[in-house]
C-alpha positions as CSV (number, residue, x, y, z in Angstrom):
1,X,97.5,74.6,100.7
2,X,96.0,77.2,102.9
3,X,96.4,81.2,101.9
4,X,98.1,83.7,103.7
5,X,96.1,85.8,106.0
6,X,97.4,89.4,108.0
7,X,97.2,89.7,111.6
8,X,98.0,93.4,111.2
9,X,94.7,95.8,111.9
10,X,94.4,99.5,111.8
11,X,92.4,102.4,110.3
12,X,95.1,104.3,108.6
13,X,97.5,103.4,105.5
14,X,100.6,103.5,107.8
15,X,98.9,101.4,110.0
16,X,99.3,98.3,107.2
17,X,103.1,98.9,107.1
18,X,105.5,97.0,109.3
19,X,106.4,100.5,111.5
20,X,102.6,102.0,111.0
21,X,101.5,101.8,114.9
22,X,105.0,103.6,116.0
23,X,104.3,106.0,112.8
24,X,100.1,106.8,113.8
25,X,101.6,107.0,117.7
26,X,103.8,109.6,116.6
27,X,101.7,111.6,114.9
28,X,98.8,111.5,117.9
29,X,101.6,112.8,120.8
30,X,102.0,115.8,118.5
31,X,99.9,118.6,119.4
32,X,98.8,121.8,118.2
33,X,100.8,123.3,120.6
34,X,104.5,122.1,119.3
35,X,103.3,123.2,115.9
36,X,101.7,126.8,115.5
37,X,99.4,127.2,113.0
38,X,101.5,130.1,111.0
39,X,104.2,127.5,110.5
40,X,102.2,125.1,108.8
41,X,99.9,127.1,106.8
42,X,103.4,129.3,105.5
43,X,102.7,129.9,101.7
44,X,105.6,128.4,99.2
45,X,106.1,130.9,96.0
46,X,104.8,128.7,93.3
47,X,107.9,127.4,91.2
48,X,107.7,129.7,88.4
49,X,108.4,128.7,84.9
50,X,111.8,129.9,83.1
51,X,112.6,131.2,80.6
52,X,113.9,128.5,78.6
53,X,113.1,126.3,75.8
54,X,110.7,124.1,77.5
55,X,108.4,126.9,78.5
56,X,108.9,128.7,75.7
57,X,105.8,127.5,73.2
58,X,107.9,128.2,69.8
59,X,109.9,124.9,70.6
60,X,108.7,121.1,70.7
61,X,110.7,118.4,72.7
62,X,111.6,115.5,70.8
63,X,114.1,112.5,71.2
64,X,116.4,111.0,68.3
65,X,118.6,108.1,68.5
66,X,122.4,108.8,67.7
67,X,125.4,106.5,68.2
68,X,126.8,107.0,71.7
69,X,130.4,107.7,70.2
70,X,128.3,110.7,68.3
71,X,126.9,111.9,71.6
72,X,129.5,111.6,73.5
73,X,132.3,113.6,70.9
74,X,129.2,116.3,70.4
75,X,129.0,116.9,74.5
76,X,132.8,117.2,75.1
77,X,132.8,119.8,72.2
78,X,129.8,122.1,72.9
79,X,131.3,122.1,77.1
80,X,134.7,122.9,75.5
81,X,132.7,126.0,74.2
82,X,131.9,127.4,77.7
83,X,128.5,126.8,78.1
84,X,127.5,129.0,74.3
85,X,125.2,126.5,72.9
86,X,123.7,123.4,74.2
87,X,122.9,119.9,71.9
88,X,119.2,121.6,70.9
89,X,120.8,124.8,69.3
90,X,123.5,121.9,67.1
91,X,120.1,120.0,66.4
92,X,117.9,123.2,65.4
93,X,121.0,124.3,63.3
94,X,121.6,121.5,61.4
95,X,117.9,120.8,60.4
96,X,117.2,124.2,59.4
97,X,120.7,123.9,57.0
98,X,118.9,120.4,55.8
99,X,115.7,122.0,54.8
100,X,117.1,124.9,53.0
101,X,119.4,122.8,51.0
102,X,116.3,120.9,49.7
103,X,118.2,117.3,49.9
């Protein structure tokens, strides 16, 4: 049984792809012209960091399985409370209560 071969040729990545002549076509009729150079090289503000748990270098993500039933009961209660805590302030909460009871 023979192999497969690819009658498809082309320098760039696109050109492999099914649409990659109409996409490399495209992208040659565009000129400098349509596109100013100010618009492209226009600086993003670098997404800053906030000021939340996960940049905050006190806390440590970590992951826990808990019976769906649990979850669920403990999400409809803390959005009942308007937003006050989240499920990480319940978490912190109950194991600082577990290792000051010494159990």
């Amino acid at each position: 049984m023979g192999s497969l071969h690819s009658n498809r040729t082309g320098d760039s990545a696109m050109s492999s792809s099914k649409f990659g002549g109409i996409v490399d076509a495209t992208r040659a009729r565009i000129t400098q012209e349509e596109y100013p150079q100010e618009s492209r090289q226009e600086a993003k503000p670098e997404a800053k960091r906030g000021n939340g748990k996960s940049s905050n270098p006190e806390y440590k993500q970590i992951s826990a399985y808990v019976r769906k039933d649990t979850h669920r009961e403990a999400i409809k209660r803390l959005a009942d409370e308007d937003g006050k805590r989240d499920l990480s302030d319940i978490i912190e909460n109950l194991l600082n209560q577990w290792l000051k009871s010494g159990i």
